[in-house]
C-alpha atoms as a printed R data frame, in Angstrom:
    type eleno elety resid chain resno       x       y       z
1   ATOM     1    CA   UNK     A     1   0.000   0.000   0.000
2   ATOM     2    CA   UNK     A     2   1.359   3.701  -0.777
3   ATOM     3    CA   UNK     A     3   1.476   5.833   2.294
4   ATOM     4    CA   UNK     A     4   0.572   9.729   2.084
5   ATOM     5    CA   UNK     A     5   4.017  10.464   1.734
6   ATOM     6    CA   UNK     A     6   4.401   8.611  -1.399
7   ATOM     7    CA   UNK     A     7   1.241  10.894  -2.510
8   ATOM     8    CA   UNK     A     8   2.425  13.515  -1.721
9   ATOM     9    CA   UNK     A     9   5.881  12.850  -3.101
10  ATOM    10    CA   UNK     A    10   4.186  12.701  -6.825
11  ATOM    11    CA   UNK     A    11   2.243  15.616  -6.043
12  ATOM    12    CA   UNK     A    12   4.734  18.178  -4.948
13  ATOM    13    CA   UNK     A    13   6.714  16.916  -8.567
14  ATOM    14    CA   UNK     A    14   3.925  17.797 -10.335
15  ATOM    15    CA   UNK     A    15   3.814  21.356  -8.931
16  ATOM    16    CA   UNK     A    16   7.247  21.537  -9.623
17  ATOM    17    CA   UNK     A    17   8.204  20.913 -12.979
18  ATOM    18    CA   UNK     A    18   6.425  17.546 -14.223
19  ATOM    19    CA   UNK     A    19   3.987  19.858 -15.618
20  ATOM    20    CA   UNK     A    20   0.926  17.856 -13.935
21  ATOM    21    CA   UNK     A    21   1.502  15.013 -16.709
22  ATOM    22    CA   UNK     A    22  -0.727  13.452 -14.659
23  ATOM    23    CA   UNK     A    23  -2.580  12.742 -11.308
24  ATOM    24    CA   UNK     A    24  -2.036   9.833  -8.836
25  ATOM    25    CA   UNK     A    25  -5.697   8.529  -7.730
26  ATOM    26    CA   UNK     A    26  -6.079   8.727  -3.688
27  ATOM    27    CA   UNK     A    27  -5.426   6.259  -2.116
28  ATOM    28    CA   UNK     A    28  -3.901   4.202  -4.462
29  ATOM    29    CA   UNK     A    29  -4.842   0.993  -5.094
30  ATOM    30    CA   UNK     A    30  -3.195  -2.302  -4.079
31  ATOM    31    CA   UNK     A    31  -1.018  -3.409  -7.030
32  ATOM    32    CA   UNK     A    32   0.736  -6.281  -5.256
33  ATOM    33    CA   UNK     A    33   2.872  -8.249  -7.377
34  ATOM    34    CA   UNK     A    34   3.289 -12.193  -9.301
35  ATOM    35    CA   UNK     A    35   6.429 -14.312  -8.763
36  ATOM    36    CA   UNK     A    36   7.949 -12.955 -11.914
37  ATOM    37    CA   UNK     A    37   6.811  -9.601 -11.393
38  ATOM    38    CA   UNK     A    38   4.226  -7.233 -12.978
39  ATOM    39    CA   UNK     A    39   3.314  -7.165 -16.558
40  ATOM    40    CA   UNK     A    40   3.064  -3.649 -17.959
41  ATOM    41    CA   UNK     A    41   0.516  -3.586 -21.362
42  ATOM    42    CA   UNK     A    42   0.758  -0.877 -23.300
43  ATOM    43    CA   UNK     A    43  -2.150  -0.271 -25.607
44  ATOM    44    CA   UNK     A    44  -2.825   3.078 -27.190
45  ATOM    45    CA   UNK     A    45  -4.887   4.190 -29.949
46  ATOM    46    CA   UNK     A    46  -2.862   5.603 -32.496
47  ATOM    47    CA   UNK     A    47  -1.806   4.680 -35.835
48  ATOM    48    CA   UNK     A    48  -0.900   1.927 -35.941
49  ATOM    49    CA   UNK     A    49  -4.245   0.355 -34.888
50  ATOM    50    CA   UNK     A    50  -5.533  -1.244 -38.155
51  ATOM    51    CA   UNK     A    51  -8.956  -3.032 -37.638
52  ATOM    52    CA   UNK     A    52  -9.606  -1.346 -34.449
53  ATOM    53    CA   UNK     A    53  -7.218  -4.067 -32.843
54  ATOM    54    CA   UNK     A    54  -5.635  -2.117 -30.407
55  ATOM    55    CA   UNK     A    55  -8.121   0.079 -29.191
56  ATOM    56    CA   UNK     A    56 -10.676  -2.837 -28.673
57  ATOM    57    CA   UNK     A    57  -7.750  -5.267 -26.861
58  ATOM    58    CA   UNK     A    58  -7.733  -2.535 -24.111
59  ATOM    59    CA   UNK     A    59 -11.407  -2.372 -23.787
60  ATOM    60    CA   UNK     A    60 -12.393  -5.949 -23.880
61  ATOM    61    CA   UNK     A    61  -9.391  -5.885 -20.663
62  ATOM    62    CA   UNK     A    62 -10.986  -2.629 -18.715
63  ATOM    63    CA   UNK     A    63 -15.201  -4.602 -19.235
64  ATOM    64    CA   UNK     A    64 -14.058  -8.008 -18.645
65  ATOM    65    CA   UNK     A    65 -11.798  -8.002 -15.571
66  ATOM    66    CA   UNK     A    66 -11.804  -6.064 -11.944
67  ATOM    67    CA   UNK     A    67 -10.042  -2.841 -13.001
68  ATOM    68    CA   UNK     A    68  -9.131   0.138 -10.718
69  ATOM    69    CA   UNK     A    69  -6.839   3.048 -11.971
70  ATOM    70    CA   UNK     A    70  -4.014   4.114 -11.063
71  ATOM    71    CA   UNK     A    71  -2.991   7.543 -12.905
72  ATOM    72    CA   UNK     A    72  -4.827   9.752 -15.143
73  ATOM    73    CA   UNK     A    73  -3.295  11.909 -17.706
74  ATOM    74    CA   UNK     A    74  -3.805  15.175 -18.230
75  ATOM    75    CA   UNK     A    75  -5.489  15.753 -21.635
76  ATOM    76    CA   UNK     A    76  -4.765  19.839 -21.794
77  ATOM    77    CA   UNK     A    77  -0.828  18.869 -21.499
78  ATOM    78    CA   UNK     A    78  -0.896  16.135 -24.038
79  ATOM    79    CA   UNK     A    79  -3.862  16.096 -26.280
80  ATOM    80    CA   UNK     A    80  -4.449  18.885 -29.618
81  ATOM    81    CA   UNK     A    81  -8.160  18.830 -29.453
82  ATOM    82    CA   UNK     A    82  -8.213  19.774 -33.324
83  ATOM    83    CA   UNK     A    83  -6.787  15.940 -34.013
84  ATOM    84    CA   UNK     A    84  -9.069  14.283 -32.506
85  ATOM    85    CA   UNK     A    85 -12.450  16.393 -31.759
86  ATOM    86    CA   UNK     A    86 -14.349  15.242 -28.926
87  ATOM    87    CA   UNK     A    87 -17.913  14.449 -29.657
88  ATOM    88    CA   UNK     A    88 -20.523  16.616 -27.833
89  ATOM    89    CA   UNK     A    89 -24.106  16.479 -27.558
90  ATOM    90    CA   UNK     A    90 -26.679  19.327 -27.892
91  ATOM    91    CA   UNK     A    91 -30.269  18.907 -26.648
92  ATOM    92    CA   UNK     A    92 -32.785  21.711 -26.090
93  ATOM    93    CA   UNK     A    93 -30.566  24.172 -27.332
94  ATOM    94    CA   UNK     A    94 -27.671  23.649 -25.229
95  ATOM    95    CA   UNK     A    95 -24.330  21.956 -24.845
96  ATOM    96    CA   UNK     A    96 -25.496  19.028 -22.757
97  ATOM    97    CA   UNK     A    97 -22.812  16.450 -22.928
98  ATOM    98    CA   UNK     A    98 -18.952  16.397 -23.812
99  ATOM    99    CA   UNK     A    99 -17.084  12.910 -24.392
100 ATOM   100    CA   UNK     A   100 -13.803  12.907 -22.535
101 ATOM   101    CA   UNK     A   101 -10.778  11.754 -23.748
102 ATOM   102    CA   UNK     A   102  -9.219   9.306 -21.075
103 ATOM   103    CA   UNK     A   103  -5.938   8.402 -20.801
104 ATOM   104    CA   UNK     A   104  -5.056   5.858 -18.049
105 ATOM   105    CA   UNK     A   105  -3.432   3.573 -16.002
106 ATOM   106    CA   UNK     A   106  -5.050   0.987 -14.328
107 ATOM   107    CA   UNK     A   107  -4.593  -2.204 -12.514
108 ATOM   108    CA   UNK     A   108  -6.460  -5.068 -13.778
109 ATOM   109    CA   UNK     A   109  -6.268  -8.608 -12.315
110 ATOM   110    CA   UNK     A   110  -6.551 -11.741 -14.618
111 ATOM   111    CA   UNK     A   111  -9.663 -14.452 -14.215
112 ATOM   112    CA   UNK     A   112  -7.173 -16.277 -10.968
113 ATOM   113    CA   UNK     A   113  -6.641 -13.077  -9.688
114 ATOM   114    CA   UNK     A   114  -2.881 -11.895 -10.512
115 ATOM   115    CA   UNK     A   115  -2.530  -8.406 -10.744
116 ATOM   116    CA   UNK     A   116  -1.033  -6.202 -14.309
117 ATOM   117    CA   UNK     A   117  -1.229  -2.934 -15.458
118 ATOM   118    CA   UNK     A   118  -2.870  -1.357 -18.280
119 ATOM   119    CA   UNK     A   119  -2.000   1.668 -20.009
120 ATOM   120    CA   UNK     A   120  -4.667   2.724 -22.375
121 ATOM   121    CA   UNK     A   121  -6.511   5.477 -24.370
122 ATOM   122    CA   UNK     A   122  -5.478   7.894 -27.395
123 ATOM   123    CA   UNK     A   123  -1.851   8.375 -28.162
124 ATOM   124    CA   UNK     A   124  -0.584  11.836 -27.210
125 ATOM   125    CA   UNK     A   125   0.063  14.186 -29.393
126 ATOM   126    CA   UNK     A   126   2.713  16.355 -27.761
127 ATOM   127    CA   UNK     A   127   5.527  15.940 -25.390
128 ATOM   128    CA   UNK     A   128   6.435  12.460 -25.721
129 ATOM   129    CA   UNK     A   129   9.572  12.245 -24.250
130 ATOM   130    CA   UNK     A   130   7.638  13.759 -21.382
131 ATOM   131    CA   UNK     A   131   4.956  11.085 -21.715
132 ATOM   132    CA   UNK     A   132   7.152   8.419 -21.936
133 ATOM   133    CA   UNK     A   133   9.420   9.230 -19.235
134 ATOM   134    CA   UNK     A   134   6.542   9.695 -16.480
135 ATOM   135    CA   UNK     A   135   4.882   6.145 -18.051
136 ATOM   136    CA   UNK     A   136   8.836   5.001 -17.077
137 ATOM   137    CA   UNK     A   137   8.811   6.559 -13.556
138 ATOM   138    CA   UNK     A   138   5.786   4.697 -12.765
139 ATOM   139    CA   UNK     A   139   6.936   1.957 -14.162
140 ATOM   140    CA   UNK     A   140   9.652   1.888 -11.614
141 ATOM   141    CA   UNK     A   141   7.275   3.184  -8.954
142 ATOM   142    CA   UNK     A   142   5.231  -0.707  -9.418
143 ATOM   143    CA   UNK     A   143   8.298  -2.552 -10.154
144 ATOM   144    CA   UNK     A   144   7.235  -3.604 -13.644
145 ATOM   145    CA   UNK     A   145   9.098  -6.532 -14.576
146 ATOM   146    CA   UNK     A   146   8.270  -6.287 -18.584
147 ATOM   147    CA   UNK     A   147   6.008  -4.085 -20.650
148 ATOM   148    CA   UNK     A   148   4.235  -5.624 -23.701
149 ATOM   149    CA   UNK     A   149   3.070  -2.552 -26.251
150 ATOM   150    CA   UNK     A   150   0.516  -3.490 -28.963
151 ATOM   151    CA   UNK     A   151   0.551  -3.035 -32.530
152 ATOM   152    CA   UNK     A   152  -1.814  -3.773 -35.553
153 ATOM   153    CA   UNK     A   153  -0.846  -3.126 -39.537
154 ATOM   154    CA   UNK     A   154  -2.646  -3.181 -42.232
155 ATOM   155    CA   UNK     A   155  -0.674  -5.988 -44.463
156 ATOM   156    CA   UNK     A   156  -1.367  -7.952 -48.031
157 ATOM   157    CA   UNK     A   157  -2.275 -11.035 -46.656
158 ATOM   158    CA   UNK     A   158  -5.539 -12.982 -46.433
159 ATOM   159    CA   UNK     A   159  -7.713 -14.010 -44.161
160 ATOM   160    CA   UNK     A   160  -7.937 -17.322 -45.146
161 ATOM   161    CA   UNK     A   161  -4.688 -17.932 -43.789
162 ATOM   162    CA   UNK     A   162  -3.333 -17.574 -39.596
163 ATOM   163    CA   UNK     A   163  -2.833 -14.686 -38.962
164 ATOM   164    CA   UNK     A   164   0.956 -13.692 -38.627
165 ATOM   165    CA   UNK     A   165   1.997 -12.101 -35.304
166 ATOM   166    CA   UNK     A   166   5.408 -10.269 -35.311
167 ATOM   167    CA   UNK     A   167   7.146  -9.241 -32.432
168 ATOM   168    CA   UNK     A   168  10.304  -6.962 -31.442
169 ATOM   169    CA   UNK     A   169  11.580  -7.025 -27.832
170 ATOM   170    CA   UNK     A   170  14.973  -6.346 -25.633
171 ATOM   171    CA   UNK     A   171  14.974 -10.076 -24.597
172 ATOM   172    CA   UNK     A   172  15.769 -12.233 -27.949
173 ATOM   173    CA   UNK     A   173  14.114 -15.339 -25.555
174 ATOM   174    CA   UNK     A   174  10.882 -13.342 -25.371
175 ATOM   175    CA   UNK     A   175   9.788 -13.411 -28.879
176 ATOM   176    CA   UNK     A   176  11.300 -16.352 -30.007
177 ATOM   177    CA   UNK     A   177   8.162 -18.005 -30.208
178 ATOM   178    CA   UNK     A   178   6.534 -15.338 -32.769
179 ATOM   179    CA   UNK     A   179   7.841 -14.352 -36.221
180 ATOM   180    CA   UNK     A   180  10.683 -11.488 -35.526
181 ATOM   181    CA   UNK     A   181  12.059  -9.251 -38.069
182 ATOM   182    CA   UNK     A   182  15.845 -10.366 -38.522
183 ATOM   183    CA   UNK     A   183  16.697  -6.881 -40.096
184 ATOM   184    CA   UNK     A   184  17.686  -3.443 -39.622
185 ATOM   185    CA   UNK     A   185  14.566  -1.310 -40.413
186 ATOM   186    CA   UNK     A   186  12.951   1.955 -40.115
187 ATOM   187    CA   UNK     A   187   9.321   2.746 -38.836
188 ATOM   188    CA   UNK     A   188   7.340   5.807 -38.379
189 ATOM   189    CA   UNK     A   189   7.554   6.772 -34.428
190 ATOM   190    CA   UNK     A   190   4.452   6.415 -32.130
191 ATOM   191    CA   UNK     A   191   4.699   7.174 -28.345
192 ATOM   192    CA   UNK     A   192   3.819   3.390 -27.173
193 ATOM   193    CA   UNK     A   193   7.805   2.628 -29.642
194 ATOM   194    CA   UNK     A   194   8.788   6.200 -27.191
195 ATOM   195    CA   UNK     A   195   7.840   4.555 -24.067
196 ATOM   196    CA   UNK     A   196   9.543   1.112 -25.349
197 ATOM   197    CA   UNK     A   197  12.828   2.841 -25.826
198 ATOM   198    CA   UNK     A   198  12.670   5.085 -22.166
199 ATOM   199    CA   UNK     A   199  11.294   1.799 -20.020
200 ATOM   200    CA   UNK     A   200  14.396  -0.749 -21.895
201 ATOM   201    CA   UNK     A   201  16.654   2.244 -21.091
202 ATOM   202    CA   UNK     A   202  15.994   1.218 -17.696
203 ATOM   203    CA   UNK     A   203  17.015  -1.900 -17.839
204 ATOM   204    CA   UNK     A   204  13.319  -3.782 -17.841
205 ATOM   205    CA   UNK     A   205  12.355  -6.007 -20.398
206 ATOM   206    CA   UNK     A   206   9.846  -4.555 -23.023
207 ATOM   207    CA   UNK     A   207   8.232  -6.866 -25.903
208 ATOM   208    CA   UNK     A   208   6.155  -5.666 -29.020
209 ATOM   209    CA   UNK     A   209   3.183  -7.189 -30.556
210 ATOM   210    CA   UNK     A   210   2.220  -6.297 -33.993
211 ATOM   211    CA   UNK     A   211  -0.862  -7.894 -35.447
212 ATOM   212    CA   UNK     A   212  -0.861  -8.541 -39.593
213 ATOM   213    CA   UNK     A   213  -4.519  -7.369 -40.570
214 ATOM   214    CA   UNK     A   214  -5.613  -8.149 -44.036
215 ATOM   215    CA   UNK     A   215  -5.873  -4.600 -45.474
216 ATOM   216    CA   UNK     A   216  -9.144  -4.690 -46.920
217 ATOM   217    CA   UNK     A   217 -10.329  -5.272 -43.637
218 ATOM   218    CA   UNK     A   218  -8.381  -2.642 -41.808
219 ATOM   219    CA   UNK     A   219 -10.741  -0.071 -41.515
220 ATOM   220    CA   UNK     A   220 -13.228  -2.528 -39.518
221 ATOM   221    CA   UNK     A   221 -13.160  -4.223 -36.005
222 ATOM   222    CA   UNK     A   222 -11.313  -7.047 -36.802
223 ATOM   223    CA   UNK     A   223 -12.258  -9.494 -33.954
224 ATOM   224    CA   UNK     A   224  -9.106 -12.185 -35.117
225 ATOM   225    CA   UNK     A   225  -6.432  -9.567 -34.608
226 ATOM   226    CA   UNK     A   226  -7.895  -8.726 -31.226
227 ATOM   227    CA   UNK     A   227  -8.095 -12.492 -30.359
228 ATOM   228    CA   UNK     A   228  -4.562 -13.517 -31.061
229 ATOM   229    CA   UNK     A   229  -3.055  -9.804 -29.703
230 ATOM   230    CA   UNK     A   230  -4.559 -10.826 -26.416
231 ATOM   231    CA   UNK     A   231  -3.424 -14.673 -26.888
232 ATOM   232    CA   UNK     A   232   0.299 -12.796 -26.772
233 ATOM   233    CA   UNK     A   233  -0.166 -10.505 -23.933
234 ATOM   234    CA   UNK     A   234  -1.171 -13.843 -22.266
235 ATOM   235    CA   UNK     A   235   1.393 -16.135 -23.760
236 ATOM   236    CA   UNK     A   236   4.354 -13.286 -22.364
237 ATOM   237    CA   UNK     A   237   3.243 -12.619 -19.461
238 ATOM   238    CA   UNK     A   238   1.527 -16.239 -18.335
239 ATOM   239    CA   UNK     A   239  -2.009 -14.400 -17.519
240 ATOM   240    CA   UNK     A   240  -5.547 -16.057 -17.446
241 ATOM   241    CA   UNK     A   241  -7.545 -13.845 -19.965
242 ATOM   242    CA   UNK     A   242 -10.887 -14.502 -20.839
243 ATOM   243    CA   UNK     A   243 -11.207 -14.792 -24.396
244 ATOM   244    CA   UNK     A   244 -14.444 -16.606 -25.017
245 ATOM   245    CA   UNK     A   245 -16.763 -13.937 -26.576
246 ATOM   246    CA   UNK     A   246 -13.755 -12.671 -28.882
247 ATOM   247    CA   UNK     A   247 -13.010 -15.981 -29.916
248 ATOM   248    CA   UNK     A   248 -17.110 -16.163 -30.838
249 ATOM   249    CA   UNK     A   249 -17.051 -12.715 -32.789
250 ATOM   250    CA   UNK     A   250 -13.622 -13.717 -34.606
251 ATOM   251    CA   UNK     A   251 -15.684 -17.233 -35.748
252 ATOM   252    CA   UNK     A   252 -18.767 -14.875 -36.919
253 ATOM   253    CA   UNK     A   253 -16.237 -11.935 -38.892
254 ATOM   254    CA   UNK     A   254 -14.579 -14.906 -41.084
255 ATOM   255    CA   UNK     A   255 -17.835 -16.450 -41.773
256 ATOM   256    CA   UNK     A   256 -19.372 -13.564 -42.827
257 ATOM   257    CA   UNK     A   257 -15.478 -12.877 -45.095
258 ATOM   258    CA   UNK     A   258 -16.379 -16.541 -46.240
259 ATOM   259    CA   UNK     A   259 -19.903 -15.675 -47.520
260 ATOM   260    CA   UNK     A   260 -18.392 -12.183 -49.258
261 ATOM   261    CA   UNK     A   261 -15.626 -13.917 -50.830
262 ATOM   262    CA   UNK     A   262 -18.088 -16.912 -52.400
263 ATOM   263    CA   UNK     A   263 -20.661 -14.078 -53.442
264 ATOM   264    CA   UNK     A   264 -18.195 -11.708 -55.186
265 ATOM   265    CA   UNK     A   265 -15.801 -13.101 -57.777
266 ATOM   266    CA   UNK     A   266 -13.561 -10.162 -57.847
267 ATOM   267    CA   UNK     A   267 -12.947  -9.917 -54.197
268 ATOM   268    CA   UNK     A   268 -12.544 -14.102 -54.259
269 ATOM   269    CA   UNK     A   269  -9.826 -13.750 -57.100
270 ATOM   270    CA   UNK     A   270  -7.718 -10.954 -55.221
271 ATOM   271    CA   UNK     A   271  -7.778 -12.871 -52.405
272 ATOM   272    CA   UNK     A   272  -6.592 -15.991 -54.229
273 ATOM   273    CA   UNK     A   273  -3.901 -13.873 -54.989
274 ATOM   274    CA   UNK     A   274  -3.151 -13.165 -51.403
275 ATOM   275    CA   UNK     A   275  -3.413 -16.774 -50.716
276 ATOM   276    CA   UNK     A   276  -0.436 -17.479 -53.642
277 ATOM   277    CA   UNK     A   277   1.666 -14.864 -51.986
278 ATOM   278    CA   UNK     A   278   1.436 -15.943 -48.453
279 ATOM   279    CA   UNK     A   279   2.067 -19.743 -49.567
280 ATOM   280    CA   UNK     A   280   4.741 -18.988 -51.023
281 ATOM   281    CA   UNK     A   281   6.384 -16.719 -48.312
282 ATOM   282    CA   UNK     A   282   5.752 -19.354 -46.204
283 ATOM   283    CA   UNK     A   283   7.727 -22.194 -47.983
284 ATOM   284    CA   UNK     A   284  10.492 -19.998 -48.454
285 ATOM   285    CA   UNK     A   285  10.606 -18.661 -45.221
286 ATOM   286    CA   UNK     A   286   9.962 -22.177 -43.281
287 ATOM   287    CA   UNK     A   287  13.039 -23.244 -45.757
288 ATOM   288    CA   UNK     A   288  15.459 -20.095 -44.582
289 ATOM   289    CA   UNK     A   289  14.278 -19.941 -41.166
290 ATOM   290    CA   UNK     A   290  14.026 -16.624 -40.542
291 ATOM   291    CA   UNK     A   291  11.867 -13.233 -41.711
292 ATOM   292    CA   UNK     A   292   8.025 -13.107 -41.021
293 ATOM   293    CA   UNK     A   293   5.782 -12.350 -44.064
294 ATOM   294    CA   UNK     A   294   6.560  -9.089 -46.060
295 ATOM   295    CA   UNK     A   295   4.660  -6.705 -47.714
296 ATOM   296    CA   UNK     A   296   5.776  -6.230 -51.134
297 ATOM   297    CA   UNK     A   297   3.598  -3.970 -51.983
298 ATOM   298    CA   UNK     A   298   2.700  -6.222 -55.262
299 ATOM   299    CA   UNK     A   299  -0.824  -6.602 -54.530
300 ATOM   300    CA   UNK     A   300  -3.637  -3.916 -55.543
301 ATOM   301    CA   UNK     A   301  -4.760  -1.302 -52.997
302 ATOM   302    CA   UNK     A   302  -7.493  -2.740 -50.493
303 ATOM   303    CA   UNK     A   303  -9.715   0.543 -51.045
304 ATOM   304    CA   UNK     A   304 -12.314  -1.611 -53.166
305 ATOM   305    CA   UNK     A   305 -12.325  -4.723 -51.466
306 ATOM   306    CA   UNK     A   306 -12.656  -2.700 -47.587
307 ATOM   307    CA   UNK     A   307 -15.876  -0.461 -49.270
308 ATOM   308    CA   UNK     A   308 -17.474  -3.908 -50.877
309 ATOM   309    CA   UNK     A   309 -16.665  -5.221 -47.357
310 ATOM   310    CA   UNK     A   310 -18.470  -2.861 -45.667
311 ATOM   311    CA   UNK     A   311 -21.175  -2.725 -48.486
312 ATOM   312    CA   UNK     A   312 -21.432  -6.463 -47.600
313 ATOM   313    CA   UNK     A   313 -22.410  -5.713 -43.513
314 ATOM   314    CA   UNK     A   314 -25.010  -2.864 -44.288
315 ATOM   315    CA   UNK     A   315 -26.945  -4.939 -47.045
316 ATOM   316    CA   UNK     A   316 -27.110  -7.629 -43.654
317 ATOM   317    CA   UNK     A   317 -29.905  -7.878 -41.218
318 ATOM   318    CA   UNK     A   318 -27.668  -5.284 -38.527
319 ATOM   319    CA   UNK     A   319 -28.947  -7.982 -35.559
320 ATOM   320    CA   UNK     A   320 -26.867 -10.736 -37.079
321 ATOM   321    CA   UNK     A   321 -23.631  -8.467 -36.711
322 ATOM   322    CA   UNK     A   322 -24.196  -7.647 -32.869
């Protein structure tokens, strides 16, 4: 338990340069921690969140499981309203209702009761080296033993085929049991890679998940990237998640891909294509050992085949997609 001091401690920082990057909740809940230590998962919404993947992971986590936060951010220090315009609601002539933007830590524990933290909501959009050193002091304030960011990208592969999971990670033994990427690389940045880089600088252990969406699904919840994200965060950090009503929705999104693809030849043919490529990859790659699937960027765009998609789902009776 965190005495008053402690409190106080954070709070006088604040006031005195930290810039209130955020707020402590009073009293702070028990964290406690597991024999190896407490698993850190990183989740925010940003862009690299292709079939909602990311943002729904966290959620599913926060409804499922006993939650209580920790820290709250503050949104005028680290949010530019004009990105990212919170909806509000006007009734009788008046500003009733504003959505809040909510940026958060909390401590969640799995279905057998071990505690880990979640960081969650929209990626900042200033001050990230700010950010991502106060995500780092708490970090070291709960004695995180390994933080697990999540990832999804839009990729040319099919989803008639498992879904590739690639991971990144300061501890080669971490990932070695997902597809890793063997070569030097660059990426555009995103504050969850920020707070990677400032937490391994510490000398913890930090591990990234990316999920491979099929592209022409990428602008739509894509239940199967959710499913086997959260299969990860519990492979890494040995938690009980319950995954039972994903698993569900994942079985009803490639059935209803099944019926689209046997109802529209042009969609079925480009994704025959898909299915040629990612055979392929795959001998090779089982024969060399080594790179995950790659995006070669030979395949059309996935503009057409993510509007006939969502053609598809409107033309349906909307209770069979609840």
């Amino acid at each position: 338990m965190h005495d008053n001091d402690s409190y106080r401690h954070f709070d006088e920082r604040k006031k005195d340069g930290a810039g209130a990057m955020y707020e402590m909740e009073f009293p702070s809940p028990e964290v406690g921690s597991s024999d190896n230590g407490v698993t850190m998962v990183i989740a925010l919404q940003g862009y690299a969140d292709a079939g909602h993947a990311v943002t729904r992971s966290a959620q599913h986590l926060l409804d499922a499981l006993d939650s209580r936060p920790i820290a709250t951010f503050n949104n005028d220090e680290l949010m530019d309203y004009r990105s990212r315009r919170p909806a509000v609601t006007i009734a009788d002539s008046k500003v009733v209702d504003i959505d809040k933007l909510n940026l958060s830590l909390h401590v969640l524990r799995d279905t057998e009761g071990h505690p880990f933290l979640l960081l969650s909501g929209p990626e900042p959009d200033l001050r990230w080296d700010a950010f991502a050193g106060a995500v780092a002091d708490l970090a070291d304030r709960f004695d995180v033993a390994e933080a697990i960011s999540l990832y999804a990208a839009p990729m040319t592969v099919p989803h008639t085929r498992p879904m590739v999971i690639t991971a990144h990670g300061t501890d080669r033994k971490s990932v070695q049991n997902f597809h890793s990427w063997p070569i030097q690389m660059q990426v555009p940045g995103a504050a969850s890679l920020q707070i990677e880089s400032a937490i391994g600088a510490r000398g913890r252990n930090t591990v990234g998940l990316t999920a491979h969406v099929p592209h022409y699904v990428s602008g739509s919840e894509y239940p199967e990237a959710i499913l086997r994200l959260l299969e990860g965060v519990s492979k890494l950090a040995d938690l009980s998640l319950p995954l039972g009503a994903i698993e569900k929705d994942a079985e009803r999104s490639l059935e209803q891909l099944a019926e689209l693809t046997e109802e529209n030849q042009e969609v079925a043919a480009v994704v025959q294509i898909l299915e040629q490529q990612y055979d392929e990859e795959s001998a090779r790659l089982k024969e060399l050992r080594s790179n995950p699937l790659l995006d070669d960027g030979q395949v059309p765009s996935g503009e057409e085949l993510g509007a006939e998609f969502e053609r598809f789902l409107a033309e349906r009776d909307p209770g069979e997609n609840q």
